[in-house]
C-alpha positions as CSV (number, residue, x, y, z in Angstrom):
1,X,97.5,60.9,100.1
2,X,100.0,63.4,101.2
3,X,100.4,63.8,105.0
4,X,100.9,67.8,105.2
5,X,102.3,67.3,108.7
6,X,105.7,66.0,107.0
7,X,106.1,69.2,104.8
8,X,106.4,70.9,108.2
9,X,109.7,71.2,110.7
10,X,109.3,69.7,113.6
11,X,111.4,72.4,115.2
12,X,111.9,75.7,113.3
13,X,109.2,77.7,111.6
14,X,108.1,78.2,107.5
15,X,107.8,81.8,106.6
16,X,106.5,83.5,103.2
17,X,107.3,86.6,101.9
18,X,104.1,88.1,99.6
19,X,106.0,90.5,97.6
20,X,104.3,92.3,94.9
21,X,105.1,92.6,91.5
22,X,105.8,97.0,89.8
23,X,102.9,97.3,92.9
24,X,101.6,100.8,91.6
25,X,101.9,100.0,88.0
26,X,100.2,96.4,88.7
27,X,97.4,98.5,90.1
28,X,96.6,100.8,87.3
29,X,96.2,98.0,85.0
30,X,94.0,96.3,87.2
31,X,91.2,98.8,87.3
32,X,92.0,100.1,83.8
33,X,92.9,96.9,81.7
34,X,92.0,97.5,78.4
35,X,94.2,101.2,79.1
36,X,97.5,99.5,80.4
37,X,97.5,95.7,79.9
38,X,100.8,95.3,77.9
39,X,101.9,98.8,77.9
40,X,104.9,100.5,79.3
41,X,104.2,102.4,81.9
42,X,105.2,104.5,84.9
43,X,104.4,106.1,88.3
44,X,106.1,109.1,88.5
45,X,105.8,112.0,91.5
46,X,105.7,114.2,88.6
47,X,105.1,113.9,85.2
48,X,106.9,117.2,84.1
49,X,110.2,115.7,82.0
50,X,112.7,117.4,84.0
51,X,111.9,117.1,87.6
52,X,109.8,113.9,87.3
53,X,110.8,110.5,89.2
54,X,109.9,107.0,88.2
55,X,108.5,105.6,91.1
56,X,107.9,101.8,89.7
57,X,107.5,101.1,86.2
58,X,105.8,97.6,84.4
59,X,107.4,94.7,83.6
60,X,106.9,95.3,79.7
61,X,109.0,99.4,80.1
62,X,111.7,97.4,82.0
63,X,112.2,95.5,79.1
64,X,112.9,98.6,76.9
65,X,115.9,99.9,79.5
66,X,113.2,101.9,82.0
67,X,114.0,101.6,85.5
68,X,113.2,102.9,89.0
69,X,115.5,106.2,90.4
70,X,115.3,107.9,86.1
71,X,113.4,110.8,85.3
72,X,110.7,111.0,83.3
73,X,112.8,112.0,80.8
74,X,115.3,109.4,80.7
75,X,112.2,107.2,80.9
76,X,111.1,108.3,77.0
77,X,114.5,108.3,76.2
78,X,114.5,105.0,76.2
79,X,110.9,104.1,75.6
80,X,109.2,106.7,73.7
81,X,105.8,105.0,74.0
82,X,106.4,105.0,77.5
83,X,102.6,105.9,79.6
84,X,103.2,107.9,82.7
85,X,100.6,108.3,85.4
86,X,100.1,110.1,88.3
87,X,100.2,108.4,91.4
88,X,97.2,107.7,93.1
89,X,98.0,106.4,97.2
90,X,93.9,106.1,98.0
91,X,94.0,103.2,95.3
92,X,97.3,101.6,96.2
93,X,96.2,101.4,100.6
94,X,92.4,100.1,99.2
95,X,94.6,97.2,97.0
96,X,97.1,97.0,99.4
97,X,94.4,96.3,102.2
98,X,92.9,93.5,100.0
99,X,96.4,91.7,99.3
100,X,96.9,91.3,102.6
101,X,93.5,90.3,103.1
102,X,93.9,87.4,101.2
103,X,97.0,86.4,103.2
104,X,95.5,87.1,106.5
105,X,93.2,83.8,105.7
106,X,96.0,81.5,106.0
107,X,97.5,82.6,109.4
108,X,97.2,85.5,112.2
109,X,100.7,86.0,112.1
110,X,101.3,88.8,109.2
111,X,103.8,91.8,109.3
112,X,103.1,94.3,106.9
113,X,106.4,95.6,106.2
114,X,105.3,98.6,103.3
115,X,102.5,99.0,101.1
116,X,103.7,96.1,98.9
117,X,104.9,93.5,100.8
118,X,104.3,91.4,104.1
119,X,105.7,88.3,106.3
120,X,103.9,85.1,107.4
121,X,104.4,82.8,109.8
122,X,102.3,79.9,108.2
123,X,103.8,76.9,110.7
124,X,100.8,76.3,112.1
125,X,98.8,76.3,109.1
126,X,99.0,73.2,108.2
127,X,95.4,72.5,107.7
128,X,95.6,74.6,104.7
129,X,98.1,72.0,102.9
130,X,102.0,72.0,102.2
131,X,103.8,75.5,102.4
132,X,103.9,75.3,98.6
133,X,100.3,74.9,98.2
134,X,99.7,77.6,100.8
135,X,101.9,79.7,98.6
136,X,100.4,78.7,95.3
137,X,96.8,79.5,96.4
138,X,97.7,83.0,97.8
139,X,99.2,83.9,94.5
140,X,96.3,82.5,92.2
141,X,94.0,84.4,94.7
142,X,95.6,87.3,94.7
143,X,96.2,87.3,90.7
144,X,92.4,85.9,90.0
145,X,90.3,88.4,92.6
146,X,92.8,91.2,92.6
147,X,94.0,90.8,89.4
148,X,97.4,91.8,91.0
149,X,101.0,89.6,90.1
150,X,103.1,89.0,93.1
151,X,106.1,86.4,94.0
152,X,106.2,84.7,96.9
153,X,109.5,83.2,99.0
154,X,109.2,80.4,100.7
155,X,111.8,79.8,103.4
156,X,112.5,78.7,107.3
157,X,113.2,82.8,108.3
158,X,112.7,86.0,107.1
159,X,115.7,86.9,105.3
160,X,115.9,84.2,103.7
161,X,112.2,84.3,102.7
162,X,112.5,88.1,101.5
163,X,115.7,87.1,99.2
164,X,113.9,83.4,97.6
165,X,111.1,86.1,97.1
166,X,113.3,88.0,94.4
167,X,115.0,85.6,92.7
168,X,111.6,85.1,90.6
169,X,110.0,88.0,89.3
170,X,107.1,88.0,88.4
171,X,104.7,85.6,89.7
172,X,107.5,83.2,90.9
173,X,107.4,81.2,93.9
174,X,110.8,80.2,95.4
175,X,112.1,77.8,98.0
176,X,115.4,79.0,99.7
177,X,116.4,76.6,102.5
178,X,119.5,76.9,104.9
179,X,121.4,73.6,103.0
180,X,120.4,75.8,99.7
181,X,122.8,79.3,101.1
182,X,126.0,77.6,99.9
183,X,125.0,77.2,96.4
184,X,122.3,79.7,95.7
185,X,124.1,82.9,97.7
186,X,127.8,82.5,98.2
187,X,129.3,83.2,95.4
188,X,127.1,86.8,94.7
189,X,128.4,90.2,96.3
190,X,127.6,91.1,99.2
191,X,125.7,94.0,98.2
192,X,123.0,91.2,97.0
193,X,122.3,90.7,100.7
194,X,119.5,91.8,101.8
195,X,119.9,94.4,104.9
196,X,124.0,95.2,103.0
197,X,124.0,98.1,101.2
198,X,126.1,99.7,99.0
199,X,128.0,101.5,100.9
200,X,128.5,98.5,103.6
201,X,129.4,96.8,100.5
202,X,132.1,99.0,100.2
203,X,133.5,98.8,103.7
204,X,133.7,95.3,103.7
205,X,135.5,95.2,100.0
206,X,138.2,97.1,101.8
207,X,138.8,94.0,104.2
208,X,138.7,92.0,100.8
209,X,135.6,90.2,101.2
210,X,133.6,90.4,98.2
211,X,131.3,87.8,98.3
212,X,128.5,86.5,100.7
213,X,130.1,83.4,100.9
214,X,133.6,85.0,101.8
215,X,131.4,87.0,104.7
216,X,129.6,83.8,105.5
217,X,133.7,82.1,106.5
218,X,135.2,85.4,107.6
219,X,136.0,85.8,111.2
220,X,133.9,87.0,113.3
221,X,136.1,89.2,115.7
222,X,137.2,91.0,112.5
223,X,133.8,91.9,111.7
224,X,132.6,93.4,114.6
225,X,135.8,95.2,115.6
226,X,134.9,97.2,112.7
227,X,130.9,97.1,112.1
228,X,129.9,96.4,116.1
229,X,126.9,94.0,116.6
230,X,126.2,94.5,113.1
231,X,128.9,92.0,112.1
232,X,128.2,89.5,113.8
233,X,124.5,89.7,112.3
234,X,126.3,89.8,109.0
235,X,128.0,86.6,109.3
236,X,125.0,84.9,110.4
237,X,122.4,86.1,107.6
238,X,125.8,85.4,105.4
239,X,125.0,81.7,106.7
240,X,120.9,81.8,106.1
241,X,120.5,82.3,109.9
242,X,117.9,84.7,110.8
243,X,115.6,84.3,114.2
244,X,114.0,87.4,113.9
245,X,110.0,86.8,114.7
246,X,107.1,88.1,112.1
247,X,105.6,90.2,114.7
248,X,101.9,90.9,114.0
249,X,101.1,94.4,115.1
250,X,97.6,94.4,114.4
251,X,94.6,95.7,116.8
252,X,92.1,93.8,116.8
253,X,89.3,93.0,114.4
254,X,87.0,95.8,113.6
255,X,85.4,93.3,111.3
256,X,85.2,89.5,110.7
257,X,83.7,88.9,107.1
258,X,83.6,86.2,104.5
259,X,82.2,87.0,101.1
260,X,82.4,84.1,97.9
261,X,82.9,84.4,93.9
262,X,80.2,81.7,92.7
263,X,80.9,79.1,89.9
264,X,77.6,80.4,88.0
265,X,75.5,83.3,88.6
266,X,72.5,82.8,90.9
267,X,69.2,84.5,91.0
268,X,66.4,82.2,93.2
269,X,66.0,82.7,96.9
270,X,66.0,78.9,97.8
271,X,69.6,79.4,96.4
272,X,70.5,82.6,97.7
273,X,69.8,81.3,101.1
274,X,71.8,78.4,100.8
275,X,75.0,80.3,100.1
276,X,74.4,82.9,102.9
277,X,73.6,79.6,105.0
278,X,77.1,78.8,104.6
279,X,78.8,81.9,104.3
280,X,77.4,82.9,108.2
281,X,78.3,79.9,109.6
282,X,81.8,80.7,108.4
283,X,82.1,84.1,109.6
284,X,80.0,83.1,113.1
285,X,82.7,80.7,113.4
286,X,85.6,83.0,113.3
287,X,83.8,85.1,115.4
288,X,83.4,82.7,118.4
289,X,87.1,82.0,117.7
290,X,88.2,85.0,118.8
291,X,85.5,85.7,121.8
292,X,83.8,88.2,120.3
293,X,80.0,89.3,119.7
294,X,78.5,91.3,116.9
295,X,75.9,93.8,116.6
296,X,75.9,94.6,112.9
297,X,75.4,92.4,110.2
298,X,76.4,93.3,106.1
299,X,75.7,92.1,103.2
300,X,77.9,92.3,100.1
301,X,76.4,91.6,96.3
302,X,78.0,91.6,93.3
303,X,76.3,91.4,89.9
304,X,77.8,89.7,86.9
305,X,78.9,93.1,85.2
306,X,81.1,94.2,88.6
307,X,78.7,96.0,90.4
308,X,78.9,96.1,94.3
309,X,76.5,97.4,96.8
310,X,76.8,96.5,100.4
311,X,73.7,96.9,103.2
312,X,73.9,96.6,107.2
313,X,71.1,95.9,109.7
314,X,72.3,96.6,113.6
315,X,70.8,94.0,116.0
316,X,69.0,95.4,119.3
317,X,71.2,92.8,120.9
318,X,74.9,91.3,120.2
319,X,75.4,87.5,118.5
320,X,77.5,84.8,118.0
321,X,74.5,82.3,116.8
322,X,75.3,81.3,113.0
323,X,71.4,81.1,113.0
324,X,70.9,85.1,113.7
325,X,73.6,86.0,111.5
326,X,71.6,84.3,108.6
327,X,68.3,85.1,109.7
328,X,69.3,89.2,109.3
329,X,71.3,88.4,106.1
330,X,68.2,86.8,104.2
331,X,66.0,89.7,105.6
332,X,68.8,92.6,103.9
333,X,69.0,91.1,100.9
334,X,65.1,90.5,100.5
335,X,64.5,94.0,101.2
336,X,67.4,95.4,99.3
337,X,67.9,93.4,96.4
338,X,65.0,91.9,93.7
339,X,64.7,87.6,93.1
340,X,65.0,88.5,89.3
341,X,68.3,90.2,89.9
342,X,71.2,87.3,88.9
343,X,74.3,88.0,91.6
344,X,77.8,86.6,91.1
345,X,78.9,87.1,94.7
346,X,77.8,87.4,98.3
347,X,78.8,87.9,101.5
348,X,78.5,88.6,105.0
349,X,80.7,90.9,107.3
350,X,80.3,91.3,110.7
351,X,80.9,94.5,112.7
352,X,80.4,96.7,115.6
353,X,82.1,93.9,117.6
354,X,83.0,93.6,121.2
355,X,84.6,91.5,123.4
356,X,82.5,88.5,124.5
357,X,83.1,88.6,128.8
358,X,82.3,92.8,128.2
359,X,79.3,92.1,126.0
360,X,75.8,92.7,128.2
361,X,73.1,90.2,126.6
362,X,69.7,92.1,127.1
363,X,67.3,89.0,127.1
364,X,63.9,88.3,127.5
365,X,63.4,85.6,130.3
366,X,62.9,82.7,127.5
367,X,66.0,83.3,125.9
368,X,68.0,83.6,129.3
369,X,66.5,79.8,130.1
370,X,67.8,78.6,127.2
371,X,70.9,80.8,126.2
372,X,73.3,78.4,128.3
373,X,71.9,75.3,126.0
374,X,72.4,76.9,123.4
375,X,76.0,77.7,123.8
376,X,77.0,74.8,124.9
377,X,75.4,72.6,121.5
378,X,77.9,75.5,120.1
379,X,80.5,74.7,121.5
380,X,80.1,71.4,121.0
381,X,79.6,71.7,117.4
382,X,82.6,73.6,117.2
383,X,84.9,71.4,119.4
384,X,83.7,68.5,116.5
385,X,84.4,70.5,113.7
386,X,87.6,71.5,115.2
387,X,88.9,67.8,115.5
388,X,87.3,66.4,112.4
389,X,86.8,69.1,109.7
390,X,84.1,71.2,108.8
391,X,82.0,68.7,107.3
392,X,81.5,67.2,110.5
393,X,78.6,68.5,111.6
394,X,76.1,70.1,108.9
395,X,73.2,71.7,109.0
396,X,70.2,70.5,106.8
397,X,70.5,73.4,104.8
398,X,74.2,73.0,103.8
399,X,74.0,69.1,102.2
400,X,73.4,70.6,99.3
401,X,74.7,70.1,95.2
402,X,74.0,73.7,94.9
403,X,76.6,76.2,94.1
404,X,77.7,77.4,97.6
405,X,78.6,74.1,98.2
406,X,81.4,74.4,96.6
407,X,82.5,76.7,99.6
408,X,82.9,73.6,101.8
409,X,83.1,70.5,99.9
410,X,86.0,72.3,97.9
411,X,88.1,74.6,100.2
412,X,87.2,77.6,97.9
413,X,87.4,80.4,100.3
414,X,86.1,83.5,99.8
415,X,87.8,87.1,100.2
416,X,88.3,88.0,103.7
417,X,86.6,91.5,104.6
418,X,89.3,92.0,107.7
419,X,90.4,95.4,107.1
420,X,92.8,97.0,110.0
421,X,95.8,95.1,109.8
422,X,97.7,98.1,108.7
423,X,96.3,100.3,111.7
424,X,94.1,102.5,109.6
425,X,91.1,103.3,109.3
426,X,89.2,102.9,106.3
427,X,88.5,106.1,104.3
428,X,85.2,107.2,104.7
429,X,84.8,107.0,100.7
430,X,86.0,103.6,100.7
431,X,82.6,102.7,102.1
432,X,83.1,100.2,104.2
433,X,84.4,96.4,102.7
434,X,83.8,96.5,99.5
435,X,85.8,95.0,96.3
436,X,88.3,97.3,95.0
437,X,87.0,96.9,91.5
438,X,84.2,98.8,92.0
């Protein structure tokens, strides 16, 4: 068995780049498949031939000569058949937000750098697996919930994680380590690069260095006498060295949530309950992570055809307790959804939280006896699960063969409902966490 430690630097870090594939194109076919699965097609600003833009275009147009930067126009020059569609930003930020979403699960440390594309800092995510596996899962997850293609660099920095993140497109995953530069990089143009462009290209052609590995040996007094501190950064990222940080610029949670895609569909309570058993105790648990205490509990349901409601309950007091969490979850869905009703998914998101040392607990005398006691079995619990794994400690209701188990016993995560990493709210019409295949 694989020790996931050794696929991990001692010193150093291991960064992805999620990059996604013709993004707004991708999109389209997603919530319209059976319009734009296979097709060639097109975002552009405008459709009108003479003014229009392509913005992105699919994988299938760039095969018939379409690309990025021609009009509309020169678009059906080449590809008559080619489908153009109006952008649509609402639907790209709601994908966008669920991309990332996915990512978030494997570290804290994500920097969104545009709609389409973020950094992570997985090295201390090694209870996920090997970098590679990390990688593999976010792409399957992406492609299989989001129905989204991306490519995905794997690499000890950023620059070299955004430029092993291009050389397979799409759905590639690609390893680009320091000892690789040399072979892989040195003998393309500069302009190929990333952070060169053309016109950088150009200046440096004029001290006759044409290739990145010419840049990587040329002096460096000669570079910055004529680019400043930007040659010496040039001759370094010419050498694969980048120590620029992924720098997470995200507020905190406005919600924790954890929702999970069953392996059949379920309709009984007994099993119902045993799946929201679980799913709470995840989302309590990331909850007490961070210090924080919640005052509104969700529900998400999804029926086998795609449909998605969600319902919320506010508590007269704030929670951490797994127990509570559950407790309000069973009641919502009882009084919001029918036994005879199959479901396909659930989950629970938590909101209205606040910081644990600011939260005031109003409680009865009884519960103010026992609240330390109960805390500290918490924290106990969690200090075991912490150093041993999540199966651990169980509760009676988890040692189950029922479908939710699959949740713990298999490492099959749900979709993480965190929604703010981009700092923006969520559009009122987006309703709160929902899927964005609605």
């Amino acid at each position: 068995m694989k020790d996931t430690a050794d696929f991990y630097p001692t010193r150093g870090r291991v960064i992805l780049h999620v990059d996604m594939n013709a993004f707004y194109c991708s999109v389209h076919e997603a919530e319209e498949p059976d319009k734009y699965r296979n097709r060639s097609t097109a975002v552009a600003g405008s459709v009108e031939l003479r003014k229009g833009v392509i913005v992105t275009c699919s994988y299938t147009a760039r095969k018939m000569g379409v690309s990025t930067g021609m009009t509309v126009s020169q678009g059906l020059k080449k590809c008559p058949e080619l489908i153009v569609i109006q952008p649509d930003f609402h639907l790209y930020r709601k994908y966008s937000r669920a991309f990332m979403d996915i990512a978030y699960e494997y570290t804290p440390l994500l920097q969104a750098v545009s709609i389409d594309e973020c950094y992570l800092d997985i090295t201390g995510s090694k209870q996920f697996g090997t970098p590679l596996d990390i990688a593999n899962e976010i792409q399957q997850r992406i492609r299989q919930e989001l129905g989204l293609p991306c490519s995905i660099g794997v690499a000890p920095n950023k620059l070299l994680a955004k430029m092993a993140s291009d050389m397979k497109k799409p759905n590639g995953i690609t390893v680009l380590r320091i000892r690789d530069v040399p072979n892989l990089l040195w003998d393309k143009p500069c302009s190929d690069l990333f952070g060169i462009g053309r016109k950088t290209a150009d200046k440096l052609k004029s001290l006759r260095i044409y290739t990145i590995g010419q840049l990587a040996a040329a002096e460096e007094r000669k570079l910055t006498e004529r680019f400043g501190v930007a040659g010496s950064w040039m001759k370094r990222a010419a050498n694969g060295i980048d120590d620029s940080p992924v720098n997470d610029e995200r507020e905190k949670n406005k919600s924790i949530g954890h929702t999970t895609t069953l392996p059949r569909d379920i309709s009984r309570m007994e099993d119902v309950q045993r799946v929201l058993l679980n799913v709470a105790d995840q989302v309590a648990r990331r909850l007490r992570r961070q210090n924080l205490m919640a005052q509104t509990i969700q529900i998400t349901i999804r029926t086998p055809d795609m449909k998605t409601i969600t319902r919320s309950q506010s508590l007269e007091t704030v929670t951490e307790q797994a127990e509570e969490i559950y407790r309000e979850a069973c009641e919502l869905y009882r009084r919001h959804w029918s036994e005879d009703k199959p479901v396909r998914l659930l989950g629970i998101t938590l909101q209205n939280l606040v910081p644990k040392e600011e939260s005031a607990l109003q409680l009865d005398l009884f519960d103010y006896e026992r609240q330390p006691k109960k805390e500290s079995l918490t924290r106990t619990m969690d200090m075991l699960r912490d150093k041993f794994g999540e199966n651990a400690v169980l509760t009676a209701g988890m040692l189950t063969d029922d479908p939710s188990a699959l949740i713990r016993n298999h490492r099959i995560r749900g979709t993480s409902l965190q929604t703010d990493f981009l700092r923006e709210e969520r559009d009122d019409d987006a309703g709160g966490p929902r899927s964005v295949k609605e």
